[in-house]
C-alpha positions as CSV (number, residue, x, y, z in Angstrom):
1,X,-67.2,180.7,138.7
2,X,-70.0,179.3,140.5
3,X,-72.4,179.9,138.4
4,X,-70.4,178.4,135.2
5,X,-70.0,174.8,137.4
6,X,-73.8,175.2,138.1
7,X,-74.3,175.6,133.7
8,X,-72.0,172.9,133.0
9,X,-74.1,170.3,135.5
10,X,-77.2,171.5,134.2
11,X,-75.9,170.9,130.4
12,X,-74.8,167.4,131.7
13,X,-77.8,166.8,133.1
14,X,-80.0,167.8,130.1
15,X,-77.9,165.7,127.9
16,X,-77.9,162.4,130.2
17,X,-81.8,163.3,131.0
18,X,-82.6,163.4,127.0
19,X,-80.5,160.1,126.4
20,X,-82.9,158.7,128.6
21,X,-85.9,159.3,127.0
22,X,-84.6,159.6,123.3
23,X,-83.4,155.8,124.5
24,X,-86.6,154.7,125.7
25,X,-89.2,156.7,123.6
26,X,-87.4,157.7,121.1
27,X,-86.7,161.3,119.1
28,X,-90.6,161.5,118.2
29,X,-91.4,160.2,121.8
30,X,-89.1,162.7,123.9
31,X,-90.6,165.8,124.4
32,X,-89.1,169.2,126.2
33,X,-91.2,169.2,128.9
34,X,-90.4,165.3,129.5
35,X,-86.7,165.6,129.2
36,X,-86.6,168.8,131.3
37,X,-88.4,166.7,134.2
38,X,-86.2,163.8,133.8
39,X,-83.1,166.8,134.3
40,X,-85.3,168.4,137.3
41,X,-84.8,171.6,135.9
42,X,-87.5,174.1,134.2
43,X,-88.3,174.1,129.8
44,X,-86.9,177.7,130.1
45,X,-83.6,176.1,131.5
46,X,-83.4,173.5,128.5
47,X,-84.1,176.2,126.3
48,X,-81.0,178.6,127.7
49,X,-79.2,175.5,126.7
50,X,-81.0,174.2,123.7
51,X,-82.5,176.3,121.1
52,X,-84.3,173.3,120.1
53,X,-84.7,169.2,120.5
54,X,-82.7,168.8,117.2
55,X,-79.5,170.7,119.2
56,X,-80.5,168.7,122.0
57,X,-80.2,165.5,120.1
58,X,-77.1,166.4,118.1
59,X,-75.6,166.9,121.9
60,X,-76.6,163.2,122.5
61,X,-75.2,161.7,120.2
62,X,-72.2,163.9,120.6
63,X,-71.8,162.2,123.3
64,X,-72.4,158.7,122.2
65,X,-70.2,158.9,120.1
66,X,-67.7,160.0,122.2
67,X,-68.2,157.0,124.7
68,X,-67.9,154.6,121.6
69,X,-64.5,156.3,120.4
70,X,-63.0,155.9,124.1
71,X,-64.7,152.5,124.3
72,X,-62.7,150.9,121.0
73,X,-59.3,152.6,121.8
74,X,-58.4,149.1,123.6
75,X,-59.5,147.7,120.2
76,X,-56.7,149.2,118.5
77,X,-53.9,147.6,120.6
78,X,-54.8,144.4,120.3
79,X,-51.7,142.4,119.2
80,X,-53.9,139.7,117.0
81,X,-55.0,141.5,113.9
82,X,-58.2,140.7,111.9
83,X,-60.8,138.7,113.3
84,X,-59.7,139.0,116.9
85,X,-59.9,142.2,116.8
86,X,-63.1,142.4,114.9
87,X,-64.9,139.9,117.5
88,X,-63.6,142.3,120.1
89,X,-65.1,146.0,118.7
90,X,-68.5,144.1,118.4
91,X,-68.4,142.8,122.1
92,X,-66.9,146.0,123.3
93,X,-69.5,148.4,121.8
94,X,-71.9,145.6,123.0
95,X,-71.3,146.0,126.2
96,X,-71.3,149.6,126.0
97,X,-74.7,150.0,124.5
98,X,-75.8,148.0,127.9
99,X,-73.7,150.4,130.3
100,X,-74.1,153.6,128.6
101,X,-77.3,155.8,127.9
102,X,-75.7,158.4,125.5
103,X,-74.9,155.1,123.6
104,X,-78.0,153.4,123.1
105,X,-79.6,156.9,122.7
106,X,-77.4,157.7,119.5
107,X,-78.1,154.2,117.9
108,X,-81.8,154.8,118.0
109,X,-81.2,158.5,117.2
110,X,-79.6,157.5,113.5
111,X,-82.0,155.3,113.3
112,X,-84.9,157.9,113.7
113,X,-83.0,160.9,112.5
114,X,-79.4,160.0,110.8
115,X,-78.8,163.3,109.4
116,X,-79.3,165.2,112.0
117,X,-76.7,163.6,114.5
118,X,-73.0,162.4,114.5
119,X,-72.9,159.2,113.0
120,X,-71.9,155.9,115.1
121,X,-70.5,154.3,112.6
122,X,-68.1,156.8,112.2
123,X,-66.8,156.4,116.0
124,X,-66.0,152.7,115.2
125,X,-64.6,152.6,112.0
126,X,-61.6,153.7,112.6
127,X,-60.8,150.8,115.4
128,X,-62.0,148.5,112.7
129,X,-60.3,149.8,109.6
130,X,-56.9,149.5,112.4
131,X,-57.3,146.1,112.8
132,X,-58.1,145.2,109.4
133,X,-55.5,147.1,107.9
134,X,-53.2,145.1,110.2
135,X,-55.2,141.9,108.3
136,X,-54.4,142.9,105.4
137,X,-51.0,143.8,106.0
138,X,-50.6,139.9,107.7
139,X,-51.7,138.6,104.1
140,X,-55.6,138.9,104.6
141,X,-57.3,138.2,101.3
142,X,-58.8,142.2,100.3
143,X,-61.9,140.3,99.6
144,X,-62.1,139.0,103.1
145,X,-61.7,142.3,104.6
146,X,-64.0,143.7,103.1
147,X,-66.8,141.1,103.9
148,X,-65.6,141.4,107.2
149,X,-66.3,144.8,107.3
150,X,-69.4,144.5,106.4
151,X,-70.4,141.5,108.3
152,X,-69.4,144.2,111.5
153,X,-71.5,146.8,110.1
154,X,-74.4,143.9,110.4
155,X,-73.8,142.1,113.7
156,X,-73.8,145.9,115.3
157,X,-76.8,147.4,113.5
158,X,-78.3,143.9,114.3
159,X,-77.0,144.3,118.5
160,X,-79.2,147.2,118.9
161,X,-81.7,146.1,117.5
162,X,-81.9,143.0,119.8
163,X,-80.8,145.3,122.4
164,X,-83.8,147.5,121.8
165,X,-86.0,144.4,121.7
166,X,-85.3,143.4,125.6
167,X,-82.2,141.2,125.1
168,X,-79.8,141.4,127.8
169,X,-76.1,142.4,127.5
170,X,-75.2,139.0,128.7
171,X,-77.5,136.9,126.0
172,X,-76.4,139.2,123.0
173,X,-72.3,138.6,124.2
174,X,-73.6,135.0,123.9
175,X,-74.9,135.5,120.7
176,X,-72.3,137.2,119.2
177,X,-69.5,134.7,120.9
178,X,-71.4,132.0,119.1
179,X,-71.4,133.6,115.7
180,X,-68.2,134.9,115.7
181,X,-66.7,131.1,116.4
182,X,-68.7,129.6,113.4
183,X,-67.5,132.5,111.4
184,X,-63.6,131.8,112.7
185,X,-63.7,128.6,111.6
186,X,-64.9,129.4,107.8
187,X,-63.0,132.4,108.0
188,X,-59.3,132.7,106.8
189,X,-58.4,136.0,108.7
């Protein structure tokens, strides 16, 4: 019993340790030997885990995208459909790309290496299809939705990216508070 508490922190820690440097160096950039001294635990220990860096990656964002799907579920019960809701999952997921390692790890992992890991998109899109189904069923043009769609797609590709560059959490809420009421007041949703 003991020893299977002692595995599950030491897979925990492996994961969190490689979201750390997949973050900050990148897949190319992370190597074994770095994210097995970021865990404090030996390359043969990874390796009883991890056959290789590509499971240990597809872990990672595993878990990214798990932190994104619990992070949107307040997304969905939001009583304003459409662009409320919309403005909401881009400063939710914001925030948690600031707060959460696994997070930003997975964005810059489907950046490096998008078929090799769970996609992030696909941990979002649901909360965002809710809310503008809900749109849609309030008498939201289909063309709107759609654009709306993809303008999310862009304003959260574009978040990491600035987020990546050195922006803070704080200025890209500001950015995206900003956009989002020029957009509201062009946009009948």
């Amino acid at each position: 019993m003991v020893r299977q508490v002692r595995a599950r922190q030491t897979r925990s820690a492996l994961i969190t340790a490689a979201a750390g440097e997949f973050a900050r160096l990148g897949y190319a950039g992370a190597t074994v030997a770095k994210i097995s001294t970021a865990a404090g635990v030996t390359s043969g220990a990874l390796t009883f885990h991890f056959l290789s860096k590509d499971e240990l990656a597809r872990a990672v964002a595993d878990a990214g995208v798990e932190a994104a799907r619990a992070a949107v579920g307040e997304v969905e019960r939001i009583a304003d459909p459409g662009l409320a809701a919309a403005e909401r999952l881009t400063q939710v997921l914001a925030a948690l790309l600031e707060q959460d390692v696994h997070a930003r790890a997975t964005v810059r992992l489907m950046d490096e290496c998008p078929d090799e890991c769970a996609s992030w998109e696909e941990a979002w899109r649901p909360a965002l299809d809710h809310a503008m189904e809900r749109a849609r069923a309030g008498g939201a043009d289909d063309a709107v939705v759609a654009d709306v769609r993809l303008l999310i797609a862009y304003l959260l590709a574009g978040t990491g990216a600035r987020m990546r560059a050195g922006r803070s959490v704080d200025t890209v809420r500001q950015e995206l508070a900003r956009l989002w009421q020029r957009f509201a007041e062009g946009l009948p949703v």
